[in-house]
N, C-alpha and C positions, 0 to 999 in steps of 0.2 A: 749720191742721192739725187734723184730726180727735185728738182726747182721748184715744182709745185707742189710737193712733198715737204720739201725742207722751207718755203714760205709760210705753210697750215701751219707746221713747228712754231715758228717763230710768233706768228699770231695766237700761238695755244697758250704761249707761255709769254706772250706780255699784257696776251688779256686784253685784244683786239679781236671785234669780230669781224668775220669775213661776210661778204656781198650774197645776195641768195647765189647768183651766177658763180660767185667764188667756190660756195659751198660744192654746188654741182661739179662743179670743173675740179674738185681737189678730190670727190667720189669717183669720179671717172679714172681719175689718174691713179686710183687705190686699186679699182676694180678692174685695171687694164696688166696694172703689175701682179695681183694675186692670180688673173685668168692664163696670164704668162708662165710663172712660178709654177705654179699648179697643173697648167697644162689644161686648165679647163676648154673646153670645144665651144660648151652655151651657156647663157645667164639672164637670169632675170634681176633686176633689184626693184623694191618699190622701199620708198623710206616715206613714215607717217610722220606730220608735226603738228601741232596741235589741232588735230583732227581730221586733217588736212594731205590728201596723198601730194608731197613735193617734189618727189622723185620718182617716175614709171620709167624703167628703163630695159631696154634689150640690148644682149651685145653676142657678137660671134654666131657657132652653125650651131643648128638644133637636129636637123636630121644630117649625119657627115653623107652616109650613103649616097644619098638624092640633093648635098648642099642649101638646104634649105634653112636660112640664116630664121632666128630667132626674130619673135614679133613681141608685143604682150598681151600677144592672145594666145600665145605657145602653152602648151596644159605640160605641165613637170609632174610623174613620180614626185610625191612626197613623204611614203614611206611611215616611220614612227610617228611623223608630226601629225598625223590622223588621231594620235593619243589624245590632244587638249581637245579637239572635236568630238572625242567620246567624253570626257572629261565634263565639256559643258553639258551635251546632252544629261548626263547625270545629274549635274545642278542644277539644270531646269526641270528635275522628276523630284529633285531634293526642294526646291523652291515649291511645286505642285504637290508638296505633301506626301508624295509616292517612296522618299528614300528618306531614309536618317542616317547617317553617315557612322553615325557609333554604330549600326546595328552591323548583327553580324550577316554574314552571307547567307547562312542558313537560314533566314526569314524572307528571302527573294527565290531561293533555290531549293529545288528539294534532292534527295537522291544521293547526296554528297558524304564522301567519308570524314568519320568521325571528327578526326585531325582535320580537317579544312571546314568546319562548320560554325568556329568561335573567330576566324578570320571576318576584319571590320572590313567597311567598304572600304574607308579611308584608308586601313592598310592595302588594300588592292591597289589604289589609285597613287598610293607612294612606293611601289613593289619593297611593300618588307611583310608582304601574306605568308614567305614559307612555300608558297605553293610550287610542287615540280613546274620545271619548264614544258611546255607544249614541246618544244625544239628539241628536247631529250628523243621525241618517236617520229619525228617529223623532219623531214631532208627539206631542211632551211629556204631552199630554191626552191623547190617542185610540193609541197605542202604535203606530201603524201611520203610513205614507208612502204613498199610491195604492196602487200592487200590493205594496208591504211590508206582509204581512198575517199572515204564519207566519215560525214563528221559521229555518226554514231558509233562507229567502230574505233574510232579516236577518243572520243570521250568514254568508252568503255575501258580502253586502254591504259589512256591519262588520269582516270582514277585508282590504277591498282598501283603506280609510284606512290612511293613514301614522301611525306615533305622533306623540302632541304633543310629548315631550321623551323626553330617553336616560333611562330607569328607575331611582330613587332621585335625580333632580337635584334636583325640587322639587314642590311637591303642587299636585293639580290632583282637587276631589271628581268623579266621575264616575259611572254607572251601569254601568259597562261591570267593573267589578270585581263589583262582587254581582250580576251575570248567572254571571259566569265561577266568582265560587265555587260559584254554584247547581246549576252545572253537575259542578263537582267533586266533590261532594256527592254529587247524583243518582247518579255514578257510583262513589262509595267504599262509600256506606251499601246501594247497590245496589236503592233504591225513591227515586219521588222526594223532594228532600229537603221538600215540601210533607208527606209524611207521612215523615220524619225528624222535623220539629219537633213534630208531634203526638205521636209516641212518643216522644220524648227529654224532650221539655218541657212540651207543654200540658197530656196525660192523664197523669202521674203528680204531677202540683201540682194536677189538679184545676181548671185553667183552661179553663171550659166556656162564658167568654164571647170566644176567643180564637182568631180563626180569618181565613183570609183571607180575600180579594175585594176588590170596586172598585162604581164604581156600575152597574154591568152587576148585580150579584149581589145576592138577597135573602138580607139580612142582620136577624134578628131583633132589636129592641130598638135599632135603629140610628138615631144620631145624622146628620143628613145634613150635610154639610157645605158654609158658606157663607163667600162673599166681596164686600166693598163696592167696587162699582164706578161710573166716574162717566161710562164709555161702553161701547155696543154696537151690534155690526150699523152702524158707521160715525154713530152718534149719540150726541152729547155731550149730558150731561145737566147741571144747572145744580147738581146736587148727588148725593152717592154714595147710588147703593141697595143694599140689601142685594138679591145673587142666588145662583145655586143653585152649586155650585160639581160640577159634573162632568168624570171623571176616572177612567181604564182603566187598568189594569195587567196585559198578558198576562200568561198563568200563566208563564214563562218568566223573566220581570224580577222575580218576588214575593218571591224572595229579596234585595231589591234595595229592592224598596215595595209592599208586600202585604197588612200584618197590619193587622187590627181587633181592640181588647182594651178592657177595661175599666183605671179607675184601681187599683181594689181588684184584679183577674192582676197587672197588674205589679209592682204593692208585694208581694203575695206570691211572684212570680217573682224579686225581686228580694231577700227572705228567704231564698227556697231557694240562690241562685247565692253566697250568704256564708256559706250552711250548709254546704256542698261538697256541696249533693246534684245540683247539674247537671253541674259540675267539680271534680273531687275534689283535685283538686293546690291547694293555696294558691300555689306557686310559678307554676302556669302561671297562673290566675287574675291574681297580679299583673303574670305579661307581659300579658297580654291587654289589664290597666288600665295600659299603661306606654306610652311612647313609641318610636319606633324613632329611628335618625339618618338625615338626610340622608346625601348621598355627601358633603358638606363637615364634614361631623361634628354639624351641626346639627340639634335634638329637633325632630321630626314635631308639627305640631300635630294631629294625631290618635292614639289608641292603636290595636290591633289590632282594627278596627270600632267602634270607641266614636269620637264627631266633637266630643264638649260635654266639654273636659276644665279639669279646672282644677290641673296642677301645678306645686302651689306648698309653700311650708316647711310651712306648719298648714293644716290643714283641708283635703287634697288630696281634688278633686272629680272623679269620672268622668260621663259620661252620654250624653246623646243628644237631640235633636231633629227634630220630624219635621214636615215640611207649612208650617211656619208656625205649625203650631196644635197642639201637644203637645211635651212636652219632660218630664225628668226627670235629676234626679242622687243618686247615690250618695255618702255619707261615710263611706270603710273606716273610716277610724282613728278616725271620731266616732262609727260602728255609726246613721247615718242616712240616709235617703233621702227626696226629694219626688216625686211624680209628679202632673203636670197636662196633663188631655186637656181640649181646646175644640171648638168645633163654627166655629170662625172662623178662614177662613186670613188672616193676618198677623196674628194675636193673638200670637203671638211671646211666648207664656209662659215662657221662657227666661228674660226682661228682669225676671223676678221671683224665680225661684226659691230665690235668695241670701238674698232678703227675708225668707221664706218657711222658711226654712234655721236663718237666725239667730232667729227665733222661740225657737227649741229650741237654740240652740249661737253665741249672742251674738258669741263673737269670729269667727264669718265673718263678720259684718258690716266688720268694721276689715281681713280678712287678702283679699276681694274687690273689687280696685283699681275694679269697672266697676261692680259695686252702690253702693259708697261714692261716686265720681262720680254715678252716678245719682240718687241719695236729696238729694246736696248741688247738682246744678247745677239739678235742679226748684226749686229753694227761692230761687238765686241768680242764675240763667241760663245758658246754657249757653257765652255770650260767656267767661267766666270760669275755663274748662275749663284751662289753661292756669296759670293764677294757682290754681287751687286743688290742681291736681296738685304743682306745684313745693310746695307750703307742707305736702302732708302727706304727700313724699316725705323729707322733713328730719326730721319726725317722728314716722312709721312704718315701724318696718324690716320691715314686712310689707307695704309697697305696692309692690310689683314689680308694673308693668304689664304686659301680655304683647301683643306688637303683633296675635296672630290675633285674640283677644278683641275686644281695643279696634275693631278694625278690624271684624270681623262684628257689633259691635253698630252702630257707624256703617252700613252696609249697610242692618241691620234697620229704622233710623230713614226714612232714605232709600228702602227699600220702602214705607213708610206715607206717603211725601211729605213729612216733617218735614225738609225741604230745609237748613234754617239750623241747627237741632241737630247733623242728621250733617255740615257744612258745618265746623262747630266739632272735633267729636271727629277729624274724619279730619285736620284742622289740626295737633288735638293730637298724633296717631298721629308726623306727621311732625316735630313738634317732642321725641318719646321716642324716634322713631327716623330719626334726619335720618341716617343711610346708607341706609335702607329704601329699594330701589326700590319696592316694592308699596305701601308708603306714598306715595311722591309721585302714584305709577298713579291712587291710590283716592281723593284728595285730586284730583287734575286732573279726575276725574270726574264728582266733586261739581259742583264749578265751571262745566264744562263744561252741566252740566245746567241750573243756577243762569245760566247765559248771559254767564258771566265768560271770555271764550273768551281773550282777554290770557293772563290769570292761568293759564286751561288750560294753555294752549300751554308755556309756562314750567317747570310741575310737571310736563309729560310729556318734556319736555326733560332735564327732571333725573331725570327716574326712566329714560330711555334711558344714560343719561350713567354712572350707577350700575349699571344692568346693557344694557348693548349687545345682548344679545339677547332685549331685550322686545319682540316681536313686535308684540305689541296695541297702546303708545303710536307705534310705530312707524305703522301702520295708522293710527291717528287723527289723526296728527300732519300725515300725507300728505293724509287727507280733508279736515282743517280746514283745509290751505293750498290745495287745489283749492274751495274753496266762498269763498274769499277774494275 
């Protein structure tokens, strides 16, 4: 273990604080090992404290092509985290009397099928509307399907899908919600809301590195964004390269995935929005940072646009992630925040942030079930996932695990091919939440990958068995017995 790693330890846990210089030097040594690990190319950090940016940092190349190392004035793809930035704009039309958050969609919108007309705002903003995905007609990269090429032809299209489920059952992230608020917007603020957010938020904070596009667009000081592949063009390569990572977003969906900003706008957009100078209500601010309920009474794992949340007894975290490769969270009650842009999609800077957090506010380390796993199963294996949960749920009443978490970090592993890590945690998932249908779904899936098709077949059984209408093990369960 690195020395200046295993010192922070030592100070975390006898309850000694470290020097500001300490603090820096012990994020540096976080941030040099994750960019290692990871393989990241470029990085931003900015870390806020009590109101205060204390940490503006650049490390490594931002463009590899032309070598051109990382500043912080380097503009990063941010991808989904463009979501809380439609998210506010809303609240500041909800604040202006323009939105009510109970109401349904269909008192902003007109034209809309029947089914999607009783969907609330607030379910839009927590994706559990039902509504199809925009991505069902739409090729993920290039925005567009053959002749789907403008947005009126898409949204003629996008309203002949059916919903995927009856509105508040259960969440399903989609695009198809921050289209529809974009839309709202456009029409409330009465310009569209691509220059809403410029005058509500980017020109009065003085964020002049903060603006949309895609790779279509020239973007000054721009970070280009890349991803490690190990095939193209129907060729396997015998090891991953790094290639270029291209990627549109009509002007239509940007409310949705749009924005480019530096790490230093968002730490200070991220001042402002605690200052009340974006939203001046503290009350509405905390719904924003708060949960909704399902229809069975159970808490949304999203807040009102916010998707990276962490509510828990101490140190309650909001935030956001975007691409793979940019992430940030907020601590009301501890007056901090991190923010980390990469230039590499599945760098999945998320899986640090905690780290990164407790630098500066020691007990998240103890009160984040999935960091605390993480820091301990590197060290011990991850076989052990299981045995080490049980042992320091007896002894911390701050380790409530929360099955989204747990389960999207298993995801994240299993995005990068660490087959047998997320193979363990989604084990674990189903051993903290043995009623969880989505847990046994997400655990059969693993396996199923892993080539345990036995063992599949069995955990999609029982996550059918748990909820009857799980369509998708449904589906699978039917292809794995015709390939028999």
């Amino acid at each position: 273990m690195n020395f200046k790693i295993l010192f922070f330890l030592i100070l975390l846990f006898t309850g000694k604080q470290l020097s500001a210089q300490d603090k820096i030097s012990t994020v540096e040594t976080i941030i040099k090992r994750e960019m290692k690990e990871r393989r990241i190319p470029g990085l931003e950090i900015a870390i806020v404290e009590n109101g205060k940016i204390v940490v503006n940092k650049s490390y490594g190349i931002a463009n590899i092509q032309d070598s051109v190392l990382v500043t912080n004035k380097t503009i990063f793809a941010i991808n989904s985290c463009t979501k809380v930035f439609t998210a506010v704009a809303i609240m500041q039309l909800v604040e202006e009397g323009k939105i009510d958050l109970s109401a349904p969609v269909s008192t902003y919108l007109d034209s809309l099928p029947v089914d999607w007309q009783p969907v609330t705002i607030r379910q839009m903003l927590t994706h559990t509307s039902g509504f199809p995905d925009l991505l069902k007609i739409l090729d993920p990269f290039t925005g567009s399907v053959g002749s789907l090429k403008n947005e009126e032809t898409i949204w003629k299209k996008l309203k002949t899908l059916p919903m995927d489920f009856k509105p508040g059952e259960r969440f399903n992230y989609n695009q198809t919600n921050g289209y529809l608020l974009g839309k709202i917007i456009n029409k409330l603020y009465g310009k569209p809301f691509v220059q809403m957010f410029s005058e509500k938020q980017f020109q009065p904070l003085g964020m002049h590195n903060t603006l949309f596009g895609d790779s279509r667009d020239v973007i000054p000081h721009f970070a280009p964004t890349y991803n490690y592949r190990q095939n193209m063009d129907g060729q396997k390569w015998a090891e991953e390269r790094l290639v270029n990572n291209y990627y549109e977003f009509p002007y239509f969906r940007r409310a949705a995935a749009g924005l480019n900003s530096t790490a230093e706008d968002i730490a200070n957009w991220i001042i402002a929005l605690q200052a009340g100078k974006l939203i001046k209500s503290k009350s509405l601010l905390n719904t924003m940072w708060s949960p909704i309920q399902f229809n069975d009474g159970k808490p949304t794992p999203w807040a009102l646009g916010w998707g990276m949340n962490k509510f828990r007894i101490k140190h309650k975290a909001v935030g956001m992630s975007g691409g793979g490769r940019v992430a940030f969270l907020i601590y009301p009650d501890d007056d901090l925040a991190v923010v980390v842009l990469t230039n590499l999609g599945g760098a999945f800077p998320e899986d640090f942030l905690e780290e990164l957090a407790g630098v500066y506010i020691p007990g998240i380390m103890k009160a984040d079930p999935v960091t605390f796993l993480r820091n301990n199963l590197r060290k011990v294996g991850f076989e052990k996932a299981i045995e080490i949960a049980e042992k320091e749920k007896k002894t911390n009443p701050l380790f409530i695990p929360n099955e989204f978490e747990v389960n999207e970090w298993a995801y994240r592993m299993m995005a990068k091919n660490q087959l047998n890590e997320a193979l363990e945690i989604f084990k674990l998932n189903v051993f903290l939440f043995p009623n969880s249908s989505n847990a046994y779904d997400s655990y059969a899936e693993v396996l199923l990958k892993k080539g345990n098709t036995q063992e599949a077949i069995k955990m999609y059984k029982k996550s059918v068995e748990l909820n009857p209408d799980n369509e998708n093990a449904k589906k699978i369960l039917e292809q794995v017995n015709k390939n028999k």
